[in-house]
Structure formats: structure tokens, C-alpha cells
C-alpha positions as CSV (number, residue, x, y, z in Angstrom):
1,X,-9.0,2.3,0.3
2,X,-8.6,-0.5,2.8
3,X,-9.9,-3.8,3.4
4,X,-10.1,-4.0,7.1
5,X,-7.9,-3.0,10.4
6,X,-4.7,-4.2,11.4
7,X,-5.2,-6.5,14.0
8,X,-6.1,-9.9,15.0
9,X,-6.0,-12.1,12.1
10,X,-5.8,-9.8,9.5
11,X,-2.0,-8.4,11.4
12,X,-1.2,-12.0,11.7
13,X,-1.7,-12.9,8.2
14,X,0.4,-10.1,6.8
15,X,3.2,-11.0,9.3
16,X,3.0,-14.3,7.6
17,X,3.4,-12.4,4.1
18,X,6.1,-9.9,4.9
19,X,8.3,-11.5,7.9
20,X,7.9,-15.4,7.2
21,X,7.9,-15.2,3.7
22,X,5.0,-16.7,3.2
23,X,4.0,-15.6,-0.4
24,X,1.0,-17.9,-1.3
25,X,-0.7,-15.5,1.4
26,X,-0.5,-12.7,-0.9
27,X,-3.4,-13.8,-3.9
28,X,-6.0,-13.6,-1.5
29,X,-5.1,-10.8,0.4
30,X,-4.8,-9.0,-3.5
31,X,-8.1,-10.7,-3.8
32,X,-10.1,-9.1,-0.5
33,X,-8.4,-5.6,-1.2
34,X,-10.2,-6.2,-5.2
35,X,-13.4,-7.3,-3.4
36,X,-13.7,-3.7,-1.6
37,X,-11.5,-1.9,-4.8
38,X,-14.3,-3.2,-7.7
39,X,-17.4,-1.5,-5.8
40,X,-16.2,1.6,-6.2
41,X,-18.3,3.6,-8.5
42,X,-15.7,6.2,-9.3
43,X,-13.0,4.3,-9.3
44,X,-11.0,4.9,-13.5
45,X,-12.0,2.2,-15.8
46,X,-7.9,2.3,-16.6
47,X,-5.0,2.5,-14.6
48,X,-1.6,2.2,-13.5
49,X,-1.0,-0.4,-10.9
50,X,2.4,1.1,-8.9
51,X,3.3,-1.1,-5.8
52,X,5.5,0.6,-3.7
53,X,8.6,-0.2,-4.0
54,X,11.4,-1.7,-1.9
55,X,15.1,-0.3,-1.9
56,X,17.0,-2.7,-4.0
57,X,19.1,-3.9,-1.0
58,X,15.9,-4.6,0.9
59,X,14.4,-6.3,-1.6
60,X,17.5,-8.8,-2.6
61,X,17.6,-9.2,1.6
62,X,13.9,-10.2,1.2
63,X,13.6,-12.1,-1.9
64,X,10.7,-10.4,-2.7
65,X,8.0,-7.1,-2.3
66,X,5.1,-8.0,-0.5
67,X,3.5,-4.9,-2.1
68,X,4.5,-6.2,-5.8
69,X,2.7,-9.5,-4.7
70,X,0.0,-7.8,-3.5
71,X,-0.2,-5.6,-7.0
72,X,-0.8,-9.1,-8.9
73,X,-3.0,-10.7,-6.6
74,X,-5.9,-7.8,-6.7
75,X,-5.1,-7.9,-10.1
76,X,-6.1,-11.4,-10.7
77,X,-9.0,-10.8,-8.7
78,X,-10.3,-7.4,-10.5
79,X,-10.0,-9.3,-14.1
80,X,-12.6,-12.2,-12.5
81,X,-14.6,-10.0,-10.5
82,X,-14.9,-6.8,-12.8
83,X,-13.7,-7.9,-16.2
84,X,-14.4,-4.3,-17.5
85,X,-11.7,-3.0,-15.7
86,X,-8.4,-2.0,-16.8
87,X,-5.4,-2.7,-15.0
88,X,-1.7,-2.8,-16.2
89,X,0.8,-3.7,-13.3
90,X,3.5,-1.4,-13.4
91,X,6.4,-2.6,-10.7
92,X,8.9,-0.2,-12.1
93,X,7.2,2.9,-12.7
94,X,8.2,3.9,-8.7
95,X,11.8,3.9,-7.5
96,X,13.1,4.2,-4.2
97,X,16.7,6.0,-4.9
98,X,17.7,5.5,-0.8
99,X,17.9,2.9,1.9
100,X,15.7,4.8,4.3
101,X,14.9,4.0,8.5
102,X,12.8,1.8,9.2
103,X,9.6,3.1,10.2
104,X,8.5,1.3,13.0
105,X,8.4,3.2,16.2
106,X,9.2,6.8,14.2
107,X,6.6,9.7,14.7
108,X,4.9,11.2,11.9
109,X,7.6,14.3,11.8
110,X,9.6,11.7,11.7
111,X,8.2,9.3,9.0
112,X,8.3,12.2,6.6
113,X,11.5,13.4,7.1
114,X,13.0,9.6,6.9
115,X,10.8,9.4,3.5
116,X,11.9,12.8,2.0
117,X,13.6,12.3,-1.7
118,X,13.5,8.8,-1.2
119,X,10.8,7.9,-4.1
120,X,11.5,9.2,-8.0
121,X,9.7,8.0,-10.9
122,X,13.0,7.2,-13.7
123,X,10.8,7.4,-16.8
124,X,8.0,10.3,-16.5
125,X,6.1,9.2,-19.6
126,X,5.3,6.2,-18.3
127,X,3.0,8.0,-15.7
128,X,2.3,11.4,-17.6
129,X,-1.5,11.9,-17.7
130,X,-2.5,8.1,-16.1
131,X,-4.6,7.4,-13.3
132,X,-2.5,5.4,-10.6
133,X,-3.3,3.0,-8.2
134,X,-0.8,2.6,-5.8
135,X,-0.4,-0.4,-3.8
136,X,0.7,-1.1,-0.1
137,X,0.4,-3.7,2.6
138,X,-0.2,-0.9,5.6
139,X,-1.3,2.5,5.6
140,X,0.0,3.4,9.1
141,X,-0.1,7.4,9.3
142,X,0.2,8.0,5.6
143,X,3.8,8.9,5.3
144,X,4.5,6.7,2.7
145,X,1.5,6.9,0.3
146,X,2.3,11.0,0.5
147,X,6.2,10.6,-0.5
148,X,4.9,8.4,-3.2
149,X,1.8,9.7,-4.2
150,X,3.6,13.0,-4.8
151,X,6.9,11.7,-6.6
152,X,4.4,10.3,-9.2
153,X,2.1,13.4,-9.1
154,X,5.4,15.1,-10.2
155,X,5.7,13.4,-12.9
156,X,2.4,14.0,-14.0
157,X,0.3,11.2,-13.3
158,X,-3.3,12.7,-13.6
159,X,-4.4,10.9,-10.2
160,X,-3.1,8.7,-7.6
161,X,-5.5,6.2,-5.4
162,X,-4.4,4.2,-2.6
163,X,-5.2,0.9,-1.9
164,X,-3.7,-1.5,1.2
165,X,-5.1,-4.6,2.5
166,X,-5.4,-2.7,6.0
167,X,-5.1,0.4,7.8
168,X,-4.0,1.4,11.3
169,X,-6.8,3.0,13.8
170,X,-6.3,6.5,14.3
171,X,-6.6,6.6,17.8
172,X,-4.4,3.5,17.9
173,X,-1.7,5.8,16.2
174,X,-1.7,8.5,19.2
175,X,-2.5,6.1,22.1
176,X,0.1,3.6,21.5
177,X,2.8,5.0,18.8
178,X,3.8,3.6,15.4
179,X,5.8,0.8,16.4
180,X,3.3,-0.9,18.8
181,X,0.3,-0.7,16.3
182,X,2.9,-2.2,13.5
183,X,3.8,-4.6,16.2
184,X,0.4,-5.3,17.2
185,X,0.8,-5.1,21.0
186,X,-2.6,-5.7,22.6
187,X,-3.9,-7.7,20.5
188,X,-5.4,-11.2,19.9
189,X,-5.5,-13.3,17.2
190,X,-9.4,-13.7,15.8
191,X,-9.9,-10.0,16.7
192,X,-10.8,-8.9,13.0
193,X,-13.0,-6.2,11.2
194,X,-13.1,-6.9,7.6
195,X,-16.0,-4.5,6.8
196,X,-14.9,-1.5,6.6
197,X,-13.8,0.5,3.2
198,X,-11.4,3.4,4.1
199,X,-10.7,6.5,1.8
200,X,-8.4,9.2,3.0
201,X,-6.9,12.2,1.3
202,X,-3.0,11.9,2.1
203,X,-2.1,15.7,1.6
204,X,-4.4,16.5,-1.0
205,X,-2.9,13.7,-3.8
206,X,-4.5,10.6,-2.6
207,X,-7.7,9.7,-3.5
């Protein structure tokens, strides 16, 4: 699930978040991502919330995940909105054991190669027989919610559902490449499409 494309001021607004460290961004981006998240009919009425994580270098560089702050902001928002819903943030459920490339401007091939043994759950129990809700800021070509998705399907999480505040166009993808579409060459600012509700099955464990 998505909330909108990533462009216009929707790609401006996250660049805020992630680059500028803007952080009070992040509760109402968490907050549109639970607006789309709590129509869902099928969505569990309990689960996991696993924001993916940074490598620990990254994150000390950064001062904070954007994803984890993301995580707490839907959240906040599901408990108002859909009080009947279960959710129990879990930010260290998912590991990420390696620095990896960055994955601007890398192809697909490439993506999943970089991400290959980079994500391990450390405690299995924790996951065994939950339903997860993974959190990210950008689902991109799907690299990273696959390497995730299936390091907590290893350890036996019953299922795992994505959810990012935006999504990259497919054709956006082949036309321009990764990096410009992260990079949001082309675009202006006040271009958005908040409407739209993505699901997508990231090699057969993403819901």
C-alpha cells in the first residue's frame, strides 16, 4: 500500500524528512499512509509494525530512521482513526547486519544483489506466527520490501504487508532509471496525486 506518487510535493516533502532532517514532517505523513492503511477491509486486526531499518552507521550519521518515524506516526493516526485496531511498533524486530550501496541510480539486478544477506531478524520469536506490517518511506522497484519481507518470512512471520507513504511510477522506473525518479528529475513542485491506494506482491511475500 501507498499513499500517493513520488513527485511534486509529495517528493519534496519526504526530501524534507529524510535529507533536511526535518522530523515534525513525519506524523502526518504516518497519518496519510493510516488514512489509506485503515480502509482496508482485509487488512489483520493485529500486527507487527517493522520499519525498516537503517545500518547502525547510517543511522548514528543520520540521527534518526525516517521509516521508524514513519512507523509511529501511522501509528498515532490508526489508534484515532480505527481504534479497533492493533498495532505494536516493533523497531527492532528487523536488522540490517551490513552497510550496503546506496541505491540510487542501481538497476533492479542490481538492487537485489546490493540487498542480499543484508536484513536478519535476531530474535525469531518475536515474529513467529505474527502478521507484519512493514514500513518504508519509498517503494522504488521493490528491492527492499523483498529482502525484508523474506528475512522476516524466514523467521516465520505468518504475513508481511507493505506500507510507504509513496511509490515510484512503473514506467517512470524504465524510462528514466532509479536514480532520476529518487531524484525527481522532471518534476515540479505542486504536481501531486494523493488518490491512489497501491498493492503489489513483491515476489510472492508481500501483500
Amino acid at each position: 500500500m501507498a499513499h500517493g506518487l513520488y513527485r511534486g510535493t509529495m517528493r519534496l516533502l519526504l526530501h524534507l524528512l529524510k535529507y533536511d532532517g526535518m522530523e515534525p514532517v513525519a506524523p502526518r505523513l504516518g497519518a496519510l499512509m493510516a488514512e489509506q492503511l485503515s480502509g482496508l477491509a482485509d487488512l489483520p486486526a493485529k500486527m507487527l509494525v517493522v520499519p525498516v531499518p537503517l545500518f547502525r552507521a547510517k543511522r548514528r550519521q543520520r540521527g534518526f530512521n525516517q521509516a521508524e518515524l514513519l512507523a509511529r506516526g501511522l501509528l498515532e493516526a490508526m489508534r484515532r482513526i480505527r481504534p479497533d485496531w492493533e498495532g505494536d511498533l516493533a523497531a527492532r524486530v528487523l536488522a540490517r547486519q551490513r552497510a550496503t550501496e546506496s541505491q540510487a541510480g542501481l538497476s533492479l539486478s542490481r538492487r537485489q544483489r546490493n540487498l542480499r544477506g543484508a536484513f536478519f531478524v535476531p530474535d525469531p520469536e518475536l515474529v513467529r506466527g505474527r502478521d507484519v506490517l512493514l514500513i518504508d518511506d519509498i517503494y522504488t522497484t521493490g528491492a527492499t520490501a523483498r529482502a525484508c519481507s523474506q528475512a522476516l518470512k524466514r523467521a516465520d512471520a505468518s504475513c508481511v504487508w507493505v506500507a510507504t507513504v509513496a511509490r515510484a511510477q512503473r514506467h517512470e522506473i524504465e524510462l528514466r532509471g532509479p536514480k532520476a525518479v529518487q531524484d525527481g528529475a522532471g518534476e515540479k513542485p505542486g504536481q501531486e496525486d494523493y488518490g491512489e491506494v497501491a498493492l503489489w506482491d513483491a515476489g510472492g511475500t508481500v501483500q
